[in-house]
Biopython code that builds the backbone (N, CA, C, O; Angstrom):
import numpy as np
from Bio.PDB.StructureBuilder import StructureBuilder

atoms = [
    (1, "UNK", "N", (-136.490, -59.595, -4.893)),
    (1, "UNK", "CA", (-135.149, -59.181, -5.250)),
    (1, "UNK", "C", (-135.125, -58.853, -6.744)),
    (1, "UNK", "O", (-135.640, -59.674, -7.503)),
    (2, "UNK", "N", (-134.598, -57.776, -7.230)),
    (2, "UNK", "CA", (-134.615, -57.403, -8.568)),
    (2, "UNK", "C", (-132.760, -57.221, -8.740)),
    (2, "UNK", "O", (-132.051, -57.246, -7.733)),
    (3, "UNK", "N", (-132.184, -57.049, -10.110)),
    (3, "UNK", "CA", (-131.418, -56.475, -10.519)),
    (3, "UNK", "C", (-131.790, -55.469, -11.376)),
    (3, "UNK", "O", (-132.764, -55.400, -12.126)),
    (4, "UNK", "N", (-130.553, -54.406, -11.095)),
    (4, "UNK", "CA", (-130.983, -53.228, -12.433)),
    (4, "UNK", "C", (-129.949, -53.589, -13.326)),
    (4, "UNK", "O", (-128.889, -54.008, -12.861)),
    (5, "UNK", "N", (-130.168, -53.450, -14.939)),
    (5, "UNK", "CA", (-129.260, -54.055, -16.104)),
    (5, "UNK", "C", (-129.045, -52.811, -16.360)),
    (5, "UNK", "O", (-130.035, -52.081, -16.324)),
    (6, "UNK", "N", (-127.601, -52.147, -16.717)),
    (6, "UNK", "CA", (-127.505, -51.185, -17.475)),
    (6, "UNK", "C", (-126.612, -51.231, -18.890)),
    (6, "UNK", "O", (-125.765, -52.101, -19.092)),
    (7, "UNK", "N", (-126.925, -50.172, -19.830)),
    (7, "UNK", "CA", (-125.898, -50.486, -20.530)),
    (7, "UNK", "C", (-126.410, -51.221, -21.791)),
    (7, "UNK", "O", (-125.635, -51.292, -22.745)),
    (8, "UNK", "N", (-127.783, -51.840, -21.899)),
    (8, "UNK", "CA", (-128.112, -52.587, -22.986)),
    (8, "UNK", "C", (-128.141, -51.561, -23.877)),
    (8, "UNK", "O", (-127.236, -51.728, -24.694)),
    (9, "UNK", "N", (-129.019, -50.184, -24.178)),
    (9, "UNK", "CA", (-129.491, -49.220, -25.029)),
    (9, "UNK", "C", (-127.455, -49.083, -25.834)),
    (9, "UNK", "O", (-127.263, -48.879, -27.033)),
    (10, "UNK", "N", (-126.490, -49.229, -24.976)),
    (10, "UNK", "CA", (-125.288, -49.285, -25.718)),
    (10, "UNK", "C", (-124.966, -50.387, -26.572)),
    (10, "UNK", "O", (-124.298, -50.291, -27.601)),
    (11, "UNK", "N", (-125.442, -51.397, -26.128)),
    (11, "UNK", "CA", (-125.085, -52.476, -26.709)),
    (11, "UNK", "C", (-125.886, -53.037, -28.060)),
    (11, "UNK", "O", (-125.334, -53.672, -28.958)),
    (12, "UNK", "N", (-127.513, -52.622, -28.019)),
    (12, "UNK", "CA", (-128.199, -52.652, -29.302)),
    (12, "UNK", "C", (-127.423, -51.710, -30.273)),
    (12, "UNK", "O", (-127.324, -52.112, -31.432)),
    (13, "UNK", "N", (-126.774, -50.333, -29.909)),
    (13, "UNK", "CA", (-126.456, -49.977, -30.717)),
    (13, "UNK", "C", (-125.117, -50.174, -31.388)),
    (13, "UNK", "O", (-125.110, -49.916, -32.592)),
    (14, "UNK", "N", (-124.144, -50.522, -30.926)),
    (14, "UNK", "CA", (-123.067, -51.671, -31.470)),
    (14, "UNK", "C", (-123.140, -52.839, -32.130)),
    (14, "UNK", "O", (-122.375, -53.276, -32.991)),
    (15, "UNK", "N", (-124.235, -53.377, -31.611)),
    (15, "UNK", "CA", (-125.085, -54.929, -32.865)),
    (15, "UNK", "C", (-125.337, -54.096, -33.539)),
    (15, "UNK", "O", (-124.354, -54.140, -34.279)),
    (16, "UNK", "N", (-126.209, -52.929, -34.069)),
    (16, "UNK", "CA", (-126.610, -52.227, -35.379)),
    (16, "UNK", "C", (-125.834, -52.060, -35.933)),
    (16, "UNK", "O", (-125.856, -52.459, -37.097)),
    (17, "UNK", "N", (-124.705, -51.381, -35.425)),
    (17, "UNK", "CA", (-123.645, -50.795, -36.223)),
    (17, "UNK", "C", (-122.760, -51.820, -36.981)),
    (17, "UNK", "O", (-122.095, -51.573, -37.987)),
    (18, "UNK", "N", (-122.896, -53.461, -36.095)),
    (18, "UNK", "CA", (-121.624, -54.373, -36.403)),
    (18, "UNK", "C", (-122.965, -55.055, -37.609)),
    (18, "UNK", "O", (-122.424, -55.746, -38.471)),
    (19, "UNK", "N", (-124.563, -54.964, -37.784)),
    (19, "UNK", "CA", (-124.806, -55.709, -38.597)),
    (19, "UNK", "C", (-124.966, -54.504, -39.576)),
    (19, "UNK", "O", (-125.193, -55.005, -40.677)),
    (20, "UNK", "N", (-124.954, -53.486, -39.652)),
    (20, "UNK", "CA", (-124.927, -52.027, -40.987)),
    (20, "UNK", "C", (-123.319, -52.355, -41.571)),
    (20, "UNK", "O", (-123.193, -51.833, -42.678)),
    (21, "UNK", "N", (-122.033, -53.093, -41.116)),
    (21, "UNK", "CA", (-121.019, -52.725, -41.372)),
    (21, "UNK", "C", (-121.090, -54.580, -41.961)),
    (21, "UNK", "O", (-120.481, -54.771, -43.014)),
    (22, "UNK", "N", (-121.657, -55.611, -41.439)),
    (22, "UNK", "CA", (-121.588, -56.484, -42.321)),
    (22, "UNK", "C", (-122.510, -56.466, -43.638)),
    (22, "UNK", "O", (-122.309, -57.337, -44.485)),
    (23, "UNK", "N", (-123.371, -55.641, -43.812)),
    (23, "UNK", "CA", (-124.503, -55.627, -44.908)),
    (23, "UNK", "C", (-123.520, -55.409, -45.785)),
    (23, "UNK", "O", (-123.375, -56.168, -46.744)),
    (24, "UNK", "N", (-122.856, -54.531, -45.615)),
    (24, "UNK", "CA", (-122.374, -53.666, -46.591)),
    (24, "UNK", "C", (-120.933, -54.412, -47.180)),
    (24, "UNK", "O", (-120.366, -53.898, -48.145)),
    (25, "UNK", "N", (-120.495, -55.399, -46.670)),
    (25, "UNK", "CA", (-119.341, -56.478, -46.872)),
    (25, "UNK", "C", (-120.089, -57.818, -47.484)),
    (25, "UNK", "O", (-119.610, -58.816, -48.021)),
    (26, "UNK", "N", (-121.101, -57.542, -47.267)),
    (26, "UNK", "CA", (-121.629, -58.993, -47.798)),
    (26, "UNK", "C", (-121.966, -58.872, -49.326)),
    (26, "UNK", "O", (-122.149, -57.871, -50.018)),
    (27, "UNK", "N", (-121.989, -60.146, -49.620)),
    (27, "UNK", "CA", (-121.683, -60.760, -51.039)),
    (27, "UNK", "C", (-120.027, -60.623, -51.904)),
    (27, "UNK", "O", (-119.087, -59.986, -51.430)),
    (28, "UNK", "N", (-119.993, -61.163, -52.858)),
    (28, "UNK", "CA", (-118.650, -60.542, -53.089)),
    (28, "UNK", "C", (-118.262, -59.207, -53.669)),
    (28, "UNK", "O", (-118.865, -58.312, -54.261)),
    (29, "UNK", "N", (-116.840, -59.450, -53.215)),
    (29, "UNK", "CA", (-116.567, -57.355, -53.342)),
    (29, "UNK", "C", (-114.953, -57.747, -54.459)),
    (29, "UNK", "O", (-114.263, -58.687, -54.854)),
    (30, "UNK", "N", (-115.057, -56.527, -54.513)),
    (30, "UNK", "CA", (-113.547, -56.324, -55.187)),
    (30, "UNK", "C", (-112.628, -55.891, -54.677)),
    (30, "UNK", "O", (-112.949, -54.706, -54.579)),
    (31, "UNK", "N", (-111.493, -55.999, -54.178)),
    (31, "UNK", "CA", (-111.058, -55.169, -53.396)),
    (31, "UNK", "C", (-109.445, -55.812, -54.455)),
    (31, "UNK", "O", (-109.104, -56.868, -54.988)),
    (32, "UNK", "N", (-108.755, -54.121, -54.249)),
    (32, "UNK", "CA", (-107.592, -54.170, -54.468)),
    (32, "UNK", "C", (-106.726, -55.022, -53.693)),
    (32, "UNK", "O", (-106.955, -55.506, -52.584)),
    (33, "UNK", "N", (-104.958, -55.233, -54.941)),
    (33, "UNK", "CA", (-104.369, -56.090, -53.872)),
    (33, "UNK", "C", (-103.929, -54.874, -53.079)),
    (33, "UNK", "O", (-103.946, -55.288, -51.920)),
    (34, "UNK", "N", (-103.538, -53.576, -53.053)),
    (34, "UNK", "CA", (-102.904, -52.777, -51.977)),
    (34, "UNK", "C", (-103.892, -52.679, -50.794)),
    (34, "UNK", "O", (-103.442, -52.524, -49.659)),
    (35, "UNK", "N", (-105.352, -52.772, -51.035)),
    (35, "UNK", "CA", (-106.069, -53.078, -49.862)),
    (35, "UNK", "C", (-106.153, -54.238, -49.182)),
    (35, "UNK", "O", (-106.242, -54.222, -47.955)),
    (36, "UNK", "N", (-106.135, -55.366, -49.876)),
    (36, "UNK", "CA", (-106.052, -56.715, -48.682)),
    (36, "UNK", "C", (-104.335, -57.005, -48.592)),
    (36, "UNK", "O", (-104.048, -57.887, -47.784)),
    (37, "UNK", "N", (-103.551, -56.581, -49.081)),
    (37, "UNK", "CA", (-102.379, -57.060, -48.654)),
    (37, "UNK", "C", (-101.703, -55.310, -48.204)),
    (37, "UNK", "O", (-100.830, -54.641, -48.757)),
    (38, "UNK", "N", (-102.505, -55.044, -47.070)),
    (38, "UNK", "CA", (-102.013, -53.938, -46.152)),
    (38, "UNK", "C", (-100.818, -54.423, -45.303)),
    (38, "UNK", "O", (-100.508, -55.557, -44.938)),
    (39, "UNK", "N", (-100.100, -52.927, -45.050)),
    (39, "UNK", "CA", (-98.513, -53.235, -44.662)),
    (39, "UNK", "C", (-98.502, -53.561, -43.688)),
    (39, "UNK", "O", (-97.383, -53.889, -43.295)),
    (40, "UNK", "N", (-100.046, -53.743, -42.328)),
    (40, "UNK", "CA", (-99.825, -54.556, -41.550)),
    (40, "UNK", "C", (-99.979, -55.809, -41.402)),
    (40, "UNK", "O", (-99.257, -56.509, -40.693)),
    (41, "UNK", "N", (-101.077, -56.255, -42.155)),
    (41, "UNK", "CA", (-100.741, -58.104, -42.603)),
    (41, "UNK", "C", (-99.426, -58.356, -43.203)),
    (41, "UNK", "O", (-98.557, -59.113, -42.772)),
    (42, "UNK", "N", (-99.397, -57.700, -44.143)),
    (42, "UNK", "CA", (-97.457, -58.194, -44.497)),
    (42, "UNK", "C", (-96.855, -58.197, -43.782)),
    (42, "UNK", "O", (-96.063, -59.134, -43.885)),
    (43, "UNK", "N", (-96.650, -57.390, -42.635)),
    (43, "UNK", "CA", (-95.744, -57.295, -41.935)),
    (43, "UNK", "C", (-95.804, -58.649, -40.760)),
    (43, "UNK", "O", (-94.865, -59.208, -40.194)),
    (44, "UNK", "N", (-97.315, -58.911, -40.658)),
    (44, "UNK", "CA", (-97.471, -60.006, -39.968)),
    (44, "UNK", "C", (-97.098, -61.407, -40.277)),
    (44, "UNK", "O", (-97.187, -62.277, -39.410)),
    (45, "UNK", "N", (-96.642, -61.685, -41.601)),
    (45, "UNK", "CA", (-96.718, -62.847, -42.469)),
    (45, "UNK", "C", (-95.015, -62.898, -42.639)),
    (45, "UNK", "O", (-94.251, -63.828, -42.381)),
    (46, "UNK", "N", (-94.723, -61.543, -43.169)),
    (46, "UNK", "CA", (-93.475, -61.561, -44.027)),
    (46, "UNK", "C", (-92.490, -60.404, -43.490)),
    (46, "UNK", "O", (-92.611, -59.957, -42.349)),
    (47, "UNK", "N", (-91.562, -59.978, -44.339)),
    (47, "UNK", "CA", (-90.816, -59.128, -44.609)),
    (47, "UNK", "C", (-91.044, -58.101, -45.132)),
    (47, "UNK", "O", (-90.289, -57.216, -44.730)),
    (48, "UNK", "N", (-91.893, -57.722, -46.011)),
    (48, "UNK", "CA", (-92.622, -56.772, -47.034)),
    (48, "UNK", "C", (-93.410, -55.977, -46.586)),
    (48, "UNK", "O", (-94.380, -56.313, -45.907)),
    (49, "UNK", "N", (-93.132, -54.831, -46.883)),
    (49, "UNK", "CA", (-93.608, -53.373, -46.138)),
    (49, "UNK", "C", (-94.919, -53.440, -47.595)),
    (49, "UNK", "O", (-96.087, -53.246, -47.258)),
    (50, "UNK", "N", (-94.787, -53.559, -48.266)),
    (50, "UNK", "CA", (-96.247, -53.323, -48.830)),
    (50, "UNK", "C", (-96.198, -54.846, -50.365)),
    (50, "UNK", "O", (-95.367, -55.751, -50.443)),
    (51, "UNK", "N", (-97.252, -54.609, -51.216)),
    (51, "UNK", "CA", (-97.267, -55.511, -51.896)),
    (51, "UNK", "C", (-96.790, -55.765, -53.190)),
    (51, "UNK", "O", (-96.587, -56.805, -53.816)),
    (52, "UNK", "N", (-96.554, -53.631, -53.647)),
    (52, "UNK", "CA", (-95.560, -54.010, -54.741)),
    (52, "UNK", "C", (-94.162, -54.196, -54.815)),
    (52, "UNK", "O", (-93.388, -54.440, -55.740)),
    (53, "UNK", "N", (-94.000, -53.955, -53.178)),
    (53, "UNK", "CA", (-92.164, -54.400, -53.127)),
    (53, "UNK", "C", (-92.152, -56.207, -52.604)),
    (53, "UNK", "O", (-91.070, -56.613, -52.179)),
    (54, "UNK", "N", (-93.118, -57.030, -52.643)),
    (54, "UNK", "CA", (-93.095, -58.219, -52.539)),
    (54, "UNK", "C", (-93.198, -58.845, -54.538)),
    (54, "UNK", "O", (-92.536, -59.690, -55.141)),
    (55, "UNK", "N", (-94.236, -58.010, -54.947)),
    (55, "UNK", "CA", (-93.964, -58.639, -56.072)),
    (55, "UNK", "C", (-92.707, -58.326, -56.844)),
    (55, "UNK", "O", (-92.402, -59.075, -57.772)),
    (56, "UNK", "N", (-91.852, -57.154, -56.509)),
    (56, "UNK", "CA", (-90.693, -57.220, -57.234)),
    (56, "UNK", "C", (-89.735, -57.476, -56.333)),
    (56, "UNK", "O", (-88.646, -57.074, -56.741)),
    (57, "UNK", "N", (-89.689, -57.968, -55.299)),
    (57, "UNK", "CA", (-88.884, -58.981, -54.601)),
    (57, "UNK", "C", (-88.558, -60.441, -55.454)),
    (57, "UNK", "O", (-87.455, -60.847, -55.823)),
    (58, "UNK", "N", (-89.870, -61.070, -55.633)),
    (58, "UNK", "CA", (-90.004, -61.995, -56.362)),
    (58, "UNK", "C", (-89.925, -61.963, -57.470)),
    (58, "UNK", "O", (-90.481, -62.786, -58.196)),
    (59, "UNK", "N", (-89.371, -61.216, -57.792)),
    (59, "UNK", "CA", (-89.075, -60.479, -59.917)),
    (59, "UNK", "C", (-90.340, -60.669, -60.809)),
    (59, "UNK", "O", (-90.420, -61.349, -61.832)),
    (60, "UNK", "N", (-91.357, -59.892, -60.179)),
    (60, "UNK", "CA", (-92.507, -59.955, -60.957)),
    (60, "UNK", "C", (-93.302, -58.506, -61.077)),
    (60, "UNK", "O", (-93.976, -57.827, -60.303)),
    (61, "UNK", "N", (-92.900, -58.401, -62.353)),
    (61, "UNK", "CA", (-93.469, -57.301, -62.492)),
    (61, "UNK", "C", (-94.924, -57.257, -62.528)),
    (61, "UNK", "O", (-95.560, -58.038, -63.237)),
    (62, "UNK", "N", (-95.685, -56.050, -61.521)),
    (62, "UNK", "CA", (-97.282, -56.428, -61.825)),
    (62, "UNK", "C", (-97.601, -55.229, -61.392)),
    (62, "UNK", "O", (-97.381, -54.718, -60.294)),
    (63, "UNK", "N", (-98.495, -54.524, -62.954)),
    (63, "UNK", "CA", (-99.227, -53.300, -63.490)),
    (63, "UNK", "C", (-100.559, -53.279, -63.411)),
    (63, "UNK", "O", (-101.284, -52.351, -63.052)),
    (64, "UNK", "N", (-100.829, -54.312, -63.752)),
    (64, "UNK", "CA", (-102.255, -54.591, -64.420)),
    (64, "UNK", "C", (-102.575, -56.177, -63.494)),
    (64, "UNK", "O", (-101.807, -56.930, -62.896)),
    (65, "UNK", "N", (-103.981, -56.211, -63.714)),
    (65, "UNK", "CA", (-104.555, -57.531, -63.204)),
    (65, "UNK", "C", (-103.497, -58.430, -64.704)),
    (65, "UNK", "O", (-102.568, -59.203, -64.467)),
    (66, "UNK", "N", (-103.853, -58.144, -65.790)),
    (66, "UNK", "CA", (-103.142, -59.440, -66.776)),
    (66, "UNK", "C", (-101.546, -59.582, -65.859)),
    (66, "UNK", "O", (-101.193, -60.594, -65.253)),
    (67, "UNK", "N", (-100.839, -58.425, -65.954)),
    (67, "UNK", "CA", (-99.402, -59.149, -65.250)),
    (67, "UNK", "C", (-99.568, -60.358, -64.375)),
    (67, "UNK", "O", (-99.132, -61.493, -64.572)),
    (68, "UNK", "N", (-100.534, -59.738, -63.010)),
    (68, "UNK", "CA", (-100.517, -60.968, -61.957)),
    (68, "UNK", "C", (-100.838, -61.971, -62.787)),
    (68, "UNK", "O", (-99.870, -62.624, -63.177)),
    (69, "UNK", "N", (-101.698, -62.239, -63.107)),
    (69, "UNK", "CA", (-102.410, -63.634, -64.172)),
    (69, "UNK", "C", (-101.830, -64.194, -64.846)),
    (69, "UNK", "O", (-102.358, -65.212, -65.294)),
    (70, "UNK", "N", (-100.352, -63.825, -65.316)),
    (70, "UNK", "CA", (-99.497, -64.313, -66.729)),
    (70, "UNK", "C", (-98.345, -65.035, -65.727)),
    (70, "UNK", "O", (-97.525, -65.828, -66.189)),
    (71, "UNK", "N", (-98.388, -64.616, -64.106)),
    (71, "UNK", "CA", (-97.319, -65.052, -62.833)),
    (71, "UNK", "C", (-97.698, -67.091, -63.118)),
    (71, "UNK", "O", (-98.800, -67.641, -63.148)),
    (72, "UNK", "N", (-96.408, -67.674, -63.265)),
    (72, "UNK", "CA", (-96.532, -68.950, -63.217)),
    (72, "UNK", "C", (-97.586, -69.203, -61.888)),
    (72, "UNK", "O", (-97.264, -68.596, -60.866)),
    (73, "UNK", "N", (-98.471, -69.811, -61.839)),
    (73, "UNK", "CA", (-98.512, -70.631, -60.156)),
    (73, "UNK", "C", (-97.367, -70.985, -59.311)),
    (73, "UNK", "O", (-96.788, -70.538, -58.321)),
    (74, "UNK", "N", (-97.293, -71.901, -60.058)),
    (74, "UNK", "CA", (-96.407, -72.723, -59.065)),
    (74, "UNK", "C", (-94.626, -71.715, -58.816)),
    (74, "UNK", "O", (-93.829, -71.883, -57.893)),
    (75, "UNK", "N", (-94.541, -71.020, -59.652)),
    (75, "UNK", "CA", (-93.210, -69.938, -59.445)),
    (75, "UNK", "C", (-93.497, -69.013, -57.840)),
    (75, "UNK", "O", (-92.694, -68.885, -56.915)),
    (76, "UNK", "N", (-95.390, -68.289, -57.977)),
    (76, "UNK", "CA", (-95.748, -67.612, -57.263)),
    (76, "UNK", "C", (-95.926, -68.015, -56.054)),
    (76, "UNK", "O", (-95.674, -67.190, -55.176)),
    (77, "UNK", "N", (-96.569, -69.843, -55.499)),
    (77, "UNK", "CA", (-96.854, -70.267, -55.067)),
    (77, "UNK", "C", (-95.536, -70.824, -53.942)),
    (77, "UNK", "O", (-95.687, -71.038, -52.739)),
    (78, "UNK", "N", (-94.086, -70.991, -54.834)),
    (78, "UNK", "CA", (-93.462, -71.040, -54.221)),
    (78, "UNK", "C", (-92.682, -70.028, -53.551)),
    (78, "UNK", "O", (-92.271, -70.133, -52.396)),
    (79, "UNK", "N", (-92.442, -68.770, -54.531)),
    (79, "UNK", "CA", (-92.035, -67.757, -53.563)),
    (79, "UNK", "C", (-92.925, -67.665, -52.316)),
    (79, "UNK", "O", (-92.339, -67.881, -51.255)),
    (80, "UNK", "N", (-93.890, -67.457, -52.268)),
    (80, "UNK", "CA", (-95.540, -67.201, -50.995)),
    (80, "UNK", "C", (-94.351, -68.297, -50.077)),
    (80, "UNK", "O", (-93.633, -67.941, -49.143)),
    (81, "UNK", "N", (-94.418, -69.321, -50.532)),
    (81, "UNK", "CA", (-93.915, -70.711, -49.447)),
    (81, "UNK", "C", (-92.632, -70.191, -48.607)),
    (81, "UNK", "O", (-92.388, -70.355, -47.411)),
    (82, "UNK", "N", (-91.870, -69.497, -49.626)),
    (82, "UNK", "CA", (-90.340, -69.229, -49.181)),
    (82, "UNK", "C", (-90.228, -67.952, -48.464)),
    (82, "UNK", "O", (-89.218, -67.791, -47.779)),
    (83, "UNK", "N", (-90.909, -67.231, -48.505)),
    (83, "UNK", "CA", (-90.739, -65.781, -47.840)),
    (83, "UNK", "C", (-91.798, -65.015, -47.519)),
    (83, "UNK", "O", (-91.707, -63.787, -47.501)),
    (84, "UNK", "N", (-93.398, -65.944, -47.110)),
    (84, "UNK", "CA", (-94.321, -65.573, -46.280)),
    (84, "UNK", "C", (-94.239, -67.173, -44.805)),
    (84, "UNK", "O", (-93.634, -68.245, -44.826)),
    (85, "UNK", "N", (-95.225, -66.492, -43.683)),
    (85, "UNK", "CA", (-95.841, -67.687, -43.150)),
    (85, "UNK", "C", (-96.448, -68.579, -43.485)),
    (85, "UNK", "O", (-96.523, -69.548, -42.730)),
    (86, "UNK", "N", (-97.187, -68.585, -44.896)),
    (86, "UNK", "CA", (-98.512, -69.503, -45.583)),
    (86, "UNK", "C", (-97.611, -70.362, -46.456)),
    (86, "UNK", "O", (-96.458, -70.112, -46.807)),
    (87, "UNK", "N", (-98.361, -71.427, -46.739)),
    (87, "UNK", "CA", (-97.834, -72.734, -47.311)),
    (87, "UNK", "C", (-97.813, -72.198, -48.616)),
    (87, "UNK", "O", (-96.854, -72.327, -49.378)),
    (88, "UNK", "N", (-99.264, -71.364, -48.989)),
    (88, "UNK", "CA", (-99.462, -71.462, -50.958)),
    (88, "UNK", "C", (-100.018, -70.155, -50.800)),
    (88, "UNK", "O", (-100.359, -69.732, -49.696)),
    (89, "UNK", "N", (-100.153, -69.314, -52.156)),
    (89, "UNK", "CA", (-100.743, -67.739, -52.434)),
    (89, "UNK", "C", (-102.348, -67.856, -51.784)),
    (89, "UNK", "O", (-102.832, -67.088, -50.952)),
    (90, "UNK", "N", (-103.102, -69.195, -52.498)),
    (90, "UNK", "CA", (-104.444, -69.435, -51.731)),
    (90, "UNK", "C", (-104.952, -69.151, -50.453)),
    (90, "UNK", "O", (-105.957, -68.540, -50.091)),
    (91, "UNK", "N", (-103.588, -70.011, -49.532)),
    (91, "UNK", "CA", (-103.674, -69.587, -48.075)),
    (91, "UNK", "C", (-103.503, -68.296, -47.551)),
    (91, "UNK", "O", (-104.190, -67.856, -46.628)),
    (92, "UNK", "N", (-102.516, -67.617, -48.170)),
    (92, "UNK", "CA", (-102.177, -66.265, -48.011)),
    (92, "UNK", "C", (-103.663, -65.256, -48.544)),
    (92, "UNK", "O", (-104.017, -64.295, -47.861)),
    (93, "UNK", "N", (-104.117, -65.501, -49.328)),
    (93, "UNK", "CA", (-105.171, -64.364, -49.686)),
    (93, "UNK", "C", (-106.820, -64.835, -48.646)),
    (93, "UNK", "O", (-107.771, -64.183, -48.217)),
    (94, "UNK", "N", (-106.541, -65.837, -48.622)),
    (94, "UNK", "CA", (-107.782, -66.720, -47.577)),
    (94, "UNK", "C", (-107.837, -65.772, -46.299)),
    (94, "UNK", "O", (-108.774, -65.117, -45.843)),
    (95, "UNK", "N", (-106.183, -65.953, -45.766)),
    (95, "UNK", "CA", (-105.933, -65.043, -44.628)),
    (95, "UNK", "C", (-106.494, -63.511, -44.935)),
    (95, "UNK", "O", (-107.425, -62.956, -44.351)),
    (96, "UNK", "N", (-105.816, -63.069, -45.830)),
    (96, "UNK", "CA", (-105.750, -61.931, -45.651)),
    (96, "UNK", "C", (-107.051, -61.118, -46.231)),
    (96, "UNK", "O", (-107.156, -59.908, -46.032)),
    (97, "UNK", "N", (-108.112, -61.918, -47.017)),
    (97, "UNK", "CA", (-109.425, -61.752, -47.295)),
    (97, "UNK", "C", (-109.942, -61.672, -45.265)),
    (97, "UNK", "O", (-110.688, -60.889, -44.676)),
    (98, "UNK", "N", (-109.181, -62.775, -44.796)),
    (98, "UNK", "CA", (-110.318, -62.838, -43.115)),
    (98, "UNK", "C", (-109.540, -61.574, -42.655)),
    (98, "UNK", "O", (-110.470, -60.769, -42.610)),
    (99, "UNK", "N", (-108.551, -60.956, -42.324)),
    (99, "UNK", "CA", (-107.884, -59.749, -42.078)),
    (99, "UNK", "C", (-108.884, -58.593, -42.544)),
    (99, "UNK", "O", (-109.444, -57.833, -41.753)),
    (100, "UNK", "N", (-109.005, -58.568, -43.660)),
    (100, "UNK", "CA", (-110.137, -57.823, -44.517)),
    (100, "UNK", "C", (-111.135, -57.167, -44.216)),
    (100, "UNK", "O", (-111.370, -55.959, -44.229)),
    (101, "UNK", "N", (-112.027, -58.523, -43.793)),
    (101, "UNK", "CA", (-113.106, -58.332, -43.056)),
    (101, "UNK", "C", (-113.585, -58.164, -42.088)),
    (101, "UNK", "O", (-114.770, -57.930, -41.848)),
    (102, "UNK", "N", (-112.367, -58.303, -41.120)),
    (102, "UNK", "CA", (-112.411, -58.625, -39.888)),
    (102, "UNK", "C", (-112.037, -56.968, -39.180)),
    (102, "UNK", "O", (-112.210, -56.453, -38.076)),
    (103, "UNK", "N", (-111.316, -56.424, -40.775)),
    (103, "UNK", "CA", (-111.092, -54.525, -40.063)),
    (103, "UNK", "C", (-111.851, -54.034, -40.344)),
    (103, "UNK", "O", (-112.010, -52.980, -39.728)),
    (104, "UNK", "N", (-113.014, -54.397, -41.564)),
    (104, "UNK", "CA", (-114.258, -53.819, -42.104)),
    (104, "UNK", "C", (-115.547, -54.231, -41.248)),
    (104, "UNK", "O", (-116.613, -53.728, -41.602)),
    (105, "UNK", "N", (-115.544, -54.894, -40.413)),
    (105, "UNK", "CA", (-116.407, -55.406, -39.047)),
    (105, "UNK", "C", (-116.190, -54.476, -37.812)),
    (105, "UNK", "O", (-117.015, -54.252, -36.926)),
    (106, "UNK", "N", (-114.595, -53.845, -37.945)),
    (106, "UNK", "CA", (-114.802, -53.137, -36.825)),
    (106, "UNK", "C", (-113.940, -53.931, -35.602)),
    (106, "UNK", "O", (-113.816, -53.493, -34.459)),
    (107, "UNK", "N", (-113.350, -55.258, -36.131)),
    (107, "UNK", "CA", (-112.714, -55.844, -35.064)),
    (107, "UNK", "C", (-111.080, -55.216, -34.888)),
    (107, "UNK", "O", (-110.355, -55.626, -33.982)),
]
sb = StructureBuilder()
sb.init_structure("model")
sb.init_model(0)
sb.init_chain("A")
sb.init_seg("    ")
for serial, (resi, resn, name, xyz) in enumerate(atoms, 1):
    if name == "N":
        sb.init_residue(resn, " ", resi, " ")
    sb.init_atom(name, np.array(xyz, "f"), 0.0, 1.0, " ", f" {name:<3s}", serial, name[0])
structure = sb.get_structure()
């Protein structure tokens, strides 16, 4: 009694493609905030159609990486608390770093 397998020659080539698409994610990257805080994770979390109408929701003006950086913590940390799903900004970018990667994988 034999079986015939079909379908593998598709499937090596989807592992190639899913380990060519993690090479290229691996180590650390830079990525903008308008790229990890895309208007469909916001939309999943919050209210906020994108990320510079969340930071001036929260009356924070932010131009430059120094703006975000000069944002109290704990001011930022609590808006995140009050008008996302996530407890703290940490949790929120944790998420949305795995969101990230998880569309750059192909999932």
């Amino acid at each position: 009694m034999s079986v015939k397998v079909t379908g593998l020659d598709e499937f090596q080539r989807r592992l190639r493609e899913l380990r060519e698409r993690a090479e290229a994610i691996d180590g650390e990257q830079t990525i903008s905030m308008a790229e990890l805080l895309t208007p469909d994770f916001l939309a999943s979390c919050s209210t906020f159609s994108s990320a510079e109408e969340m930071f001036e929701r929260g009356g924070f003006r932010v131009e430059t990486q120094e703006d975000f950086a000069a944002i109290p913590d704990d001011a930022w940390d609590e808006f995140v608390r009050l008008n996302t799903s996530f407890f703290s900004w940490k949790e929120m970018l944790d998420a949305a770093g795995a969101a990230w990667a998880k569309s750059k994988l192909g999932f």
